[in-house]
C-alpha atoms as a printed R data frame, in Angstrom:
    type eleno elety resid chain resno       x      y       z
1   ATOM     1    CA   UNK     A     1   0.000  0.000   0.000
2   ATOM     2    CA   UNK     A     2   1.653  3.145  -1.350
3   ATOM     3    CA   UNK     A     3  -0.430  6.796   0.189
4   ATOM     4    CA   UNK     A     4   1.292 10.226  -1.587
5   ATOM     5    CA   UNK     A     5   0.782 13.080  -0.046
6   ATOM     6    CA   UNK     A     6   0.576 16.602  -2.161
7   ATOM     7    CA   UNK     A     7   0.214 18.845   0.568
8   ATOM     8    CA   UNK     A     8  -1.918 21.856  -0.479
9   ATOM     9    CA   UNK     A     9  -3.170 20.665  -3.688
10  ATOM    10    CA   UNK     A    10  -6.474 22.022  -4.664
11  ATOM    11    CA   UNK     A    11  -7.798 19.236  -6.979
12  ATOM    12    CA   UNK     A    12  -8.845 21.793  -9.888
13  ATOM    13    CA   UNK     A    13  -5.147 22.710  -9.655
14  ATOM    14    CA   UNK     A    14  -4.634 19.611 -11.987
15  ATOM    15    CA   UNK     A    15  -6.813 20.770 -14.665
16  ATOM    16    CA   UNK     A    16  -4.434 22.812 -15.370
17  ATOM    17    CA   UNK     A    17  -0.748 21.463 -14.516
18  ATOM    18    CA   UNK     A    18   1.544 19.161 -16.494
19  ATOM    19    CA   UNK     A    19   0.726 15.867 -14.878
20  ATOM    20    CA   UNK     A    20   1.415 12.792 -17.068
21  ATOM    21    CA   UNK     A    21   2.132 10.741 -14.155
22  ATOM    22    CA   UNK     A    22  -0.830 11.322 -12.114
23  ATOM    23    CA   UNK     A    23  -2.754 11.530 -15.343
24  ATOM    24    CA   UNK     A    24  -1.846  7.731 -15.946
25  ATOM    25    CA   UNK     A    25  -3.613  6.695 -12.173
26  ATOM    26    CA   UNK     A    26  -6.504  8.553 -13.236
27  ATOM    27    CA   UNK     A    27  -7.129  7.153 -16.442
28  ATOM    28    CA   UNK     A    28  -6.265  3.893 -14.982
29  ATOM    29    CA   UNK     A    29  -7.863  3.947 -11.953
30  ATOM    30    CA   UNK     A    30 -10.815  5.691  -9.926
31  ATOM    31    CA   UNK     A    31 -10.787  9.469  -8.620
32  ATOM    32    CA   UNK     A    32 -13.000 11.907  -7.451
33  ATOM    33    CA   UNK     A    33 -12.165 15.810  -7.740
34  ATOM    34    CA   UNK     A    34 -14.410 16.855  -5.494
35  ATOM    35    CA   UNK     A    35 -13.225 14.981  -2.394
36  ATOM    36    CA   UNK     A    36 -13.220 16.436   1.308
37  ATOM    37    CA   UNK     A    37 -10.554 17.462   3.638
38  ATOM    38    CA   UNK     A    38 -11.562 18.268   7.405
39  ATOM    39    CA   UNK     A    39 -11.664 21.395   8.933
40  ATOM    40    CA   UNK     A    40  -9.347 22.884  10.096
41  ATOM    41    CA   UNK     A    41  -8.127 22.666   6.411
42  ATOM    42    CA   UNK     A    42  -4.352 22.883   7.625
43  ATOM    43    CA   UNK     A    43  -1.478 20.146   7.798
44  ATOM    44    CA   UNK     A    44  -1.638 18.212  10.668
45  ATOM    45    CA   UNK     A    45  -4.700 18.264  11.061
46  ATOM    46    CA   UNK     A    46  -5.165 17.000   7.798
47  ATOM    47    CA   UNK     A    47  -2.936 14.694   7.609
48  ATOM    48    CA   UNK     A    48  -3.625 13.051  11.108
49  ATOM    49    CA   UNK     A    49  -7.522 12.403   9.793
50  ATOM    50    CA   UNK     A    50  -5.740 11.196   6.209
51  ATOM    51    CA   UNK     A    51  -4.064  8.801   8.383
52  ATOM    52    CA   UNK     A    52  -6.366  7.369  11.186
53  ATOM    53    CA   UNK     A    53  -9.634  7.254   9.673
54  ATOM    54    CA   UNK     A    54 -11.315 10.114  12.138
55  ATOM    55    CA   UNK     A    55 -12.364 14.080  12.431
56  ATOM    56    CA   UNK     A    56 -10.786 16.647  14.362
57  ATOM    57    CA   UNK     A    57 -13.637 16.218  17.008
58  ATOM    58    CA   UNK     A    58 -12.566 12.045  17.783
59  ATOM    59    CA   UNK     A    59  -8.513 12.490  17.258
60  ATOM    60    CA   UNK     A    60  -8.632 15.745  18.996
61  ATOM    61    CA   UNK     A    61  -5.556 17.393  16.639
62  ATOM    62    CA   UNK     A    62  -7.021 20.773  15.878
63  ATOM    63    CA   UNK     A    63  -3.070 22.202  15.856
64  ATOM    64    CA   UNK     A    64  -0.888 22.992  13.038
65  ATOM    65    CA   UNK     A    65   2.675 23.062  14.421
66  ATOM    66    CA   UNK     A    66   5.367 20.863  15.922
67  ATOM    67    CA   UNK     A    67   4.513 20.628  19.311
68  ATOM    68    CA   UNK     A    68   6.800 17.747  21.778
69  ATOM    69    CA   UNK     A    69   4.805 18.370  24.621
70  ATOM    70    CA   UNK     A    70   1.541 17.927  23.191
71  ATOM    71    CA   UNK     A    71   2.990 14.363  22.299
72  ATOM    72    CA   UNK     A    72   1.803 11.379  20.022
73  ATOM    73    CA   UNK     A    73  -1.587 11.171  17.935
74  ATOM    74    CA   UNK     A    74  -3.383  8.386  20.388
75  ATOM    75    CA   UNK     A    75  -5.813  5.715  18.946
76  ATOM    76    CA   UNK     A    76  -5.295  3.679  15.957
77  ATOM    77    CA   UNK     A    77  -3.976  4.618  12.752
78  ATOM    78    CA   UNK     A    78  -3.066  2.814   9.487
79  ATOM    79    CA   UNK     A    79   0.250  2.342  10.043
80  ATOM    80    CA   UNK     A    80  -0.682  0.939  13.715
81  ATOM    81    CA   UNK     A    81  -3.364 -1.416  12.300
82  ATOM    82    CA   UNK     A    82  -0.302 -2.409   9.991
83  ATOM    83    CA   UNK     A    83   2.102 -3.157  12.321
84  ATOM    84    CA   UNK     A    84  -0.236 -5.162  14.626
85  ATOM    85    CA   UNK     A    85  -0.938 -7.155  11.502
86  ATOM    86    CA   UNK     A    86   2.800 -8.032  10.801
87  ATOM    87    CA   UNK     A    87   3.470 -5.482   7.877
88  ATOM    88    CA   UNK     A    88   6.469 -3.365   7.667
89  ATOM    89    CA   UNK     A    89   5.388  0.576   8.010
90  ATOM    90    CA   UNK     A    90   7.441  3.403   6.646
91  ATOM    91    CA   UNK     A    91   6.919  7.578   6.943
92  ATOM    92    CA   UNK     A    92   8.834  9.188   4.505
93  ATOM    93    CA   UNK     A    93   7.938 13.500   5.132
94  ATOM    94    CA   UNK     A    94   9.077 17.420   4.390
95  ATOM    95    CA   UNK     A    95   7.646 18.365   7.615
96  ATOM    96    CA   UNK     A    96   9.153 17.496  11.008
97  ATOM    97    CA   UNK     A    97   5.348 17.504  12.897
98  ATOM    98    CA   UNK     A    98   3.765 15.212  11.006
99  ATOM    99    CA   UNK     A    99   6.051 12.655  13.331
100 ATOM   100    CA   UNK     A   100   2.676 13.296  15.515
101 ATOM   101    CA   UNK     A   101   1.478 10.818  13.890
102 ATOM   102    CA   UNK     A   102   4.175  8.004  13.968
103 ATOM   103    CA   UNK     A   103   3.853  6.795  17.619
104 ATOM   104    CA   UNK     A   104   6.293  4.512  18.760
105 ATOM   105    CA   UNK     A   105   5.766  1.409  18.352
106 ATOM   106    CA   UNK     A   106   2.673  1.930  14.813
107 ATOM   107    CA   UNK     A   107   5.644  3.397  12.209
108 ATOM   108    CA   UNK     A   108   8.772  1.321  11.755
109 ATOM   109    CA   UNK     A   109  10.827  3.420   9.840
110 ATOM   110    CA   UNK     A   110  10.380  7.749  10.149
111 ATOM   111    CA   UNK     A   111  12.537  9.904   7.828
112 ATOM   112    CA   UNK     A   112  11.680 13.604   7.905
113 ATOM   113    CA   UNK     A   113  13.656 15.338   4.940
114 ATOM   114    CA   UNK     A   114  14.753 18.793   4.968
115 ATOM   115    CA   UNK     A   115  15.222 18.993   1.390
116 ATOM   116    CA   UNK     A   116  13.326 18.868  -1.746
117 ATOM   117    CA   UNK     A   117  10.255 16.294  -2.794
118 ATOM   118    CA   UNK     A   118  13.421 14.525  -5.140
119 ATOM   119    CA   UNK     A   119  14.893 13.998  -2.071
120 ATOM   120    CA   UNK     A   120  12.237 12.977   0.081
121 ATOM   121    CA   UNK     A   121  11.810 10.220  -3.078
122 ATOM   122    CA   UNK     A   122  15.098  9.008  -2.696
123 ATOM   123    CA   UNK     A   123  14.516  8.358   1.095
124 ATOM   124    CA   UNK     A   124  11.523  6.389   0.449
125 ATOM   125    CA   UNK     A   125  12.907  4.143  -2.035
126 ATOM   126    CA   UNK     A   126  16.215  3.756   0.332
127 ATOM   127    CA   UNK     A   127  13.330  2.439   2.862
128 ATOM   128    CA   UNK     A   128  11.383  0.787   0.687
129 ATOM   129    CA   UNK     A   129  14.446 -1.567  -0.389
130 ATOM   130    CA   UNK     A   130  13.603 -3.115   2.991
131 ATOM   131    CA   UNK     A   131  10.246 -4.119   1.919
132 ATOM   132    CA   UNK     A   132   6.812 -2.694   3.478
133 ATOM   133    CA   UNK     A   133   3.292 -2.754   3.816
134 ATOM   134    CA   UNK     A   134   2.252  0.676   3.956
135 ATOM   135    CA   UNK     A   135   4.685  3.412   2.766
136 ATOM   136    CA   UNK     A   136   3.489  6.463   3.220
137 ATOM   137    CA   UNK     A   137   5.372  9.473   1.011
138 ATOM   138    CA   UNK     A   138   4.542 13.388   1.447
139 ATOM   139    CA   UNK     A   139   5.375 16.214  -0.703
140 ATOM   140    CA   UNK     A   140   5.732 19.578   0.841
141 ATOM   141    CA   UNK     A   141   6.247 21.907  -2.039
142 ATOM   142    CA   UNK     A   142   2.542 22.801  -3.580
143 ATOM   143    CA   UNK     A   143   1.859 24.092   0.103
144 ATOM   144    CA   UNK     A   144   5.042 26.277   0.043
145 ATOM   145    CA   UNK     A   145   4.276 27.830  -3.506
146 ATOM   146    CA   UNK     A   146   0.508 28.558  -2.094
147 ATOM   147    CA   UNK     A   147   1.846 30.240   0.774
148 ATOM   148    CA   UNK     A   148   5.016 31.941  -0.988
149 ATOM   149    CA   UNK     A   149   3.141 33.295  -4.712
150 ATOM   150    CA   UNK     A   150  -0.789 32.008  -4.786
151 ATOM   151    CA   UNK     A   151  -2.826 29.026  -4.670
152 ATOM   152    CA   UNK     A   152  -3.536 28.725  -8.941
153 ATOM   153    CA   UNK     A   153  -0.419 31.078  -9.379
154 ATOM   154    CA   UNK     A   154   2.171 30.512 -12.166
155 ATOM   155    CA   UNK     A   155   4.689 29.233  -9.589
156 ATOM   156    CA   UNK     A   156   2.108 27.169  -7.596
157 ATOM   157    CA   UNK     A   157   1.130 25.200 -10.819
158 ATOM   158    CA   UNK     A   158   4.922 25.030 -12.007
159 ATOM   159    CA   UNK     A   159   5.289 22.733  -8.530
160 ATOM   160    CA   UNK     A   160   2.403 20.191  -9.210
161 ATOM   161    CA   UNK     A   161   4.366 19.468 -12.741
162 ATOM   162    CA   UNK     A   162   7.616 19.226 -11.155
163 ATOM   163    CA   UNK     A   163   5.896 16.724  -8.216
164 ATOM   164    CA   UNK     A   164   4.256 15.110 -10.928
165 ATOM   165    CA   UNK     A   165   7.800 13.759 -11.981
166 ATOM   166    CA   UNK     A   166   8.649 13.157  -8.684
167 ATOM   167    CA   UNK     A   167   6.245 10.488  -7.810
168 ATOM   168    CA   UNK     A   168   6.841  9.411 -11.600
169 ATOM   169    CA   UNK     A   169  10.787  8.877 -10.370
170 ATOM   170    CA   UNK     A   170   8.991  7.323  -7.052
171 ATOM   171    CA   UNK     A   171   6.561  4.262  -9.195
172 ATOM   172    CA   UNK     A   172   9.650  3.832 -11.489
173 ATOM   173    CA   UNK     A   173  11.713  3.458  -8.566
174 ATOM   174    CA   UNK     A   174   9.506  1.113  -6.376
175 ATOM   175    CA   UNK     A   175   9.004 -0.835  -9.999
176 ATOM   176    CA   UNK     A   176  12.723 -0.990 -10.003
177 ATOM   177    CA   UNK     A   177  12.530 -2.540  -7.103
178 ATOM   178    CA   UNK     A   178  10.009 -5.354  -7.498
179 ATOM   179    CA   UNK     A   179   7.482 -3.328  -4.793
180 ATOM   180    CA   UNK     A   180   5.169 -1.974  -7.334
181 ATOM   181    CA   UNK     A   181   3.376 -4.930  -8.876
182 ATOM   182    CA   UNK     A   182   0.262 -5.427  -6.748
183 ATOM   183    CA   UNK     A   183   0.803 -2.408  -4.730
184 ATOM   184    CA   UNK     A   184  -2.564 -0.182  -4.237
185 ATOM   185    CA   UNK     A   185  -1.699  3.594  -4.716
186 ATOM   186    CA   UNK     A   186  -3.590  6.228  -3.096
187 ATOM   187    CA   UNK     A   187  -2.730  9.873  -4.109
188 ATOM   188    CA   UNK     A   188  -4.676 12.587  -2.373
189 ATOM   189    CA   UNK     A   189  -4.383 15.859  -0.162
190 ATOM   190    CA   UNK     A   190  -3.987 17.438   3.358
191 ATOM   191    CA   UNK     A   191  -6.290 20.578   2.153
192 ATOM   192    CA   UNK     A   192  -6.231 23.094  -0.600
193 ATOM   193    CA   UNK     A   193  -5.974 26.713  -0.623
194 ATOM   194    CA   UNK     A   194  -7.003 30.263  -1.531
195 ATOM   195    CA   UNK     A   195  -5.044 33.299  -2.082
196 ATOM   196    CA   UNK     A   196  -2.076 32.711   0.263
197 ATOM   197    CA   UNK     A   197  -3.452 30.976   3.002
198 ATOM   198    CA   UNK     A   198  -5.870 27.958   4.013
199 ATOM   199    CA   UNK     A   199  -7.510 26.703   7.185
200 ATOM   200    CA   UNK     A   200 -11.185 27.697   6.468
201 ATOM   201    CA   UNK     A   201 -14.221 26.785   5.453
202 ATOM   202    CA   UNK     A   202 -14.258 27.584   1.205
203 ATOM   203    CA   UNK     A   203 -14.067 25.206  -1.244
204 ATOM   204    CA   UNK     A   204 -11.079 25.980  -2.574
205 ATOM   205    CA   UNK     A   205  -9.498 25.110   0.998
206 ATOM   206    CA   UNK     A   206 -11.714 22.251   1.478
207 ATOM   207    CA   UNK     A   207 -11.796 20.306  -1.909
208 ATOM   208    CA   UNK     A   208  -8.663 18.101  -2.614
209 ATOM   209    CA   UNK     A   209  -8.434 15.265  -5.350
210 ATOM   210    CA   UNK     A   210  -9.014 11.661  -4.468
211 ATOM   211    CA   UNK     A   211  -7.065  8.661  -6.919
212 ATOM   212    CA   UNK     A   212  -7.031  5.551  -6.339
213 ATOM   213    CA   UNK     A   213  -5.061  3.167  -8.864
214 ATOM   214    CA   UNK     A   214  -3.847 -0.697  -8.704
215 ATOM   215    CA   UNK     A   215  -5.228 -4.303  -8.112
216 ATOM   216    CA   UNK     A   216  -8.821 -4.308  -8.113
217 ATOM   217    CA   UNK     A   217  -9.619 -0.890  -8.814
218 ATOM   218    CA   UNK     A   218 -12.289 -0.037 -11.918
219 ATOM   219    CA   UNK     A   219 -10.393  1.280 -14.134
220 ATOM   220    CA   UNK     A   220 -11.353  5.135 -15.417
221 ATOM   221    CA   UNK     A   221 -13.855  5.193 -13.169
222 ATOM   222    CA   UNK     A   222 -15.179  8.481 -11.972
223 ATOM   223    CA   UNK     A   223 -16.008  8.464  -7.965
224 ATOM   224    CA   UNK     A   224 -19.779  9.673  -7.671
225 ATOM   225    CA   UNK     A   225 -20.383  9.303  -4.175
226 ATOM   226    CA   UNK     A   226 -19.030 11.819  -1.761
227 ATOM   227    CA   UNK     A   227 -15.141 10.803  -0.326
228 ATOM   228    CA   UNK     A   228 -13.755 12.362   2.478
229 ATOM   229    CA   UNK     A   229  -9.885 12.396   3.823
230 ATOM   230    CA   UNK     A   230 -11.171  9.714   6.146
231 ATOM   231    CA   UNK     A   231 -11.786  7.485   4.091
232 ATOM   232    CA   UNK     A   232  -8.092  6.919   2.750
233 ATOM   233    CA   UNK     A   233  -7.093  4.723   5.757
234 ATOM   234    CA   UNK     A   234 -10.648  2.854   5.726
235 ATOM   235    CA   UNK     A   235  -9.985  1.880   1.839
236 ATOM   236    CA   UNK     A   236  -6.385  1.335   2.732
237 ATOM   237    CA   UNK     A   237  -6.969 -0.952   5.360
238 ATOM   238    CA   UNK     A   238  -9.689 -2.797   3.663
239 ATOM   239    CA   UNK     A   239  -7.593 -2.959   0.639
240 ATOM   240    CA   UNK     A   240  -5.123 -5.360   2.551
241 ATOM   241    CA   UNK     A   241  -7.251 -7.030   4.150
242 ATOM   242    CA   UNK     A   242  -7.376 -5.721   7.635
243 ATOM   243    CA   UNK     A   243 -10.754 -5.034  10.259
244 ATOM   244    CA   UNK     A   244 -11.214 -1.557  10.535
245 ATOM   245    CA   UNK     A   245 -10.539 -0.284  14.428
246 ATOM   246    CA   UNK     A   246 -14.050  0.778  15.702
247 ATOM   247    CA   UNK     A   247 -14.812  4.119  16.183
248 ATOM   248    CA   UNK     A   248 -13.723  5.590  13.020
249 ATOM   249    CA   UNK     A   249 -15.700  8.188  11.085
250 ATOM   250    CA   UNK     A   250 -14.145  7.209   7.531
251 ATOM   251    CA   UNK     A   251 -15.196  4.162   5.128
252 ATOM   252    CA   UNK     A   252 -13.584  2.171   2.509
253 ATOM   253    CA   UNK     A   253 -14.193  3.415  -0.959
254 ATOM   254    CA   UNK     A   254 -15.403  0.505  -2.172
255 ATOM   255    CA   UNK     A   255 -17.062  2.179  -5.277
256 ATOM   256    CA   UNK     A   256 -13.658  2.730  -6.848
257 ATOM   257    CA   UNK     A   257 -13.532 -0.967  -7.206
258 ATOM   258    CA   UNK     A   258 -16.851 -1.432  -8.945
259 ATOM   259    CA   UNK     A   259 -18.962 -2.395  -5.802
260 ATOM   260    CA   UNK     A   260 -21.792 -1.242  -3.544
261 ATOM   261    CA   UNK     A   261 -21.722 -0.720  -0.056
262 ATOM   262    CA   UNK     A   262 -24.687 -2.705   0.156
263 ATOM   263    CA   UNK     A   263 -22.822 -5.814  -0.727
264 ATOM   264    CA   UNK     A   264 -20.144 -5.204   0.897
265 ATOM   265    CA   UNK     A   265 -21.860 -4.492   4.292
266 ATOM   266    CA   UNK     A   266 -19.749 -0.931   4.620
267 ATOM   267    CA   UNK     A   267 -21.886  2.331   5.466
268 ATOM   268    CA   UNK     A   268 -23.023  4.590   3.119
269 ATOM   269    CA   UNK     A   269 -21.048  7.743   1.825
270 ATOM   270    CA   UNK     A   270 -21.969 10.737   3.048
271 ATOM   271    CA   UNK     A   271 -20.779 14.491   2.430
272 ATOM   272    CA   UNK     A   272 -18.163 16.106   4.507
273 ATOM   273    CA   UNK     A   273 -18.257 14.329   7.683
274 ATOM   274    CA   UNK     A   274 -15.949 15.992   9.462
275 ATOM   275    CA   UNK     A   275 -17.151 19.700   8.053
276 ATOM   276    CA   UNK     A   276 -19.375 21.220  10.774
């Protein structure tokens, strides 16, 4: 199970942005452009829902820096439900705080990178080499063109192009590799943006895009029920095999892969459950 990361990518961003690579998991896989983030639309919030399955208001992470004392997102995650399970769980980041979310004991290999997305690539593939179940990769540069020159700005779209090559260097490398073949890939989004800011309530903060691409997945398939950020560790989870922990306010996807959640005795979609 691969789960990339574009922090700050609005999902009509990619309308208009180079993007063979991520073009290739849409066309060949299922996405919706109008999913969900939480709010707070901001990083770690966003990320720490992306990752356990649950709103603000059940993981209780409403803050958006680095904070030791506050320490360790409690509760399970996907890389804890992982690890119980037996599977090899890797964080590979460009910001230091998301190691909230890697309690001891759920993530078996952390790298935060200080440099560029390239770089963070190379880390994950130097992890990867050691095999895992869940690999988790996170690209911090779309969020640092919103902030610097504009969400939709020259610059801003410039970034999604050159990230779109970096998870193309990422597949090619986990191919490499021998990890790729019969690896789900998930490629989503923390929150989006406006201006040069995010955090509220609009749609350009709250929409992000939603692709899901590998084994079992209908192939061009356009989501049409509502997904939320929650539901990435649900379908993740699902996806390999794994109970979901109770309690969680996400659901697998299971309409990417050409079924019902009547038939697969999963609850209904519904629209933005974590947007009050």
């Amino acid at each position: 199970m691969l789960i990339v990361s574009f922090d700050g990518l609005r999902a009509d961003a990619l309308l208009r942005s180079q993007i063979p690579v991520i073009s290739k998991l849409i066309n060949g896989g299922a996405s919706s452009f109008k999913a969900q983030t939480v709010y707070l639309s901001s990083t770690l919030p966003g990320h720490v829902s992306m990752l356990s399955g649950r709103c603000i208001s059940n993981h209780g992470i409403s803050w958006n820096d680095y904070i030791p004392a506050n320490g360790y997102l409690q509760g399970p995650t996907v890389f804890s439900a992982a690890h119980d399970a037996g599977l090899r769980t890797v964080m590979a980041v460009g910001k230091e705080k998301l190691v909230t979310i890697a309690r001891p004991g759920t993530v078996d290999a952390f790298r935060h990178v200080t440099g560029s997305d390239e770089e963070t690539v190379r880390v994950a593939l130097e992890e990867s080499a050691g095999g895992f179940g869940v690999l988790f990769v996170h690209f911090w540069l779309p969020d640092y063109a919103g902030h610097l020159t504009g969400w939709m700005s020259p610059s801003y779209i410039g970034v999604i192009g050159r990230d779109d090559a970096a998870l193309g260097s990422l597949l090619d490398g986990l191919e490499a590799q021998g990890m790729l073949d019969g690896t789900l890939v998930i490629l989503t989004a923390d929150h989006g943006g406006v201006d040069f800011s995010h955090g509220g309530k609009s749609p350009e903060e709250l929409t992000i895009p939603w692709i899901v691409y590998g084994p079992g997945v209908a192939a061009g398939t356009s989501i049409h029920v509502p997904v939320s950020i929650v539901d990435t560790a649900p379908t993740a989870l699902w996806a390999l095999g794994l109970d979901l922990p109770v309690g969680w306010d996400g659901r697998p996807v299971v309409e990417a892969f050409g079924l019902t959640a009547k038939e697969e005795g999963v609850r209904e979609a519904v629209d933005s459950p974590c947007v009050e």
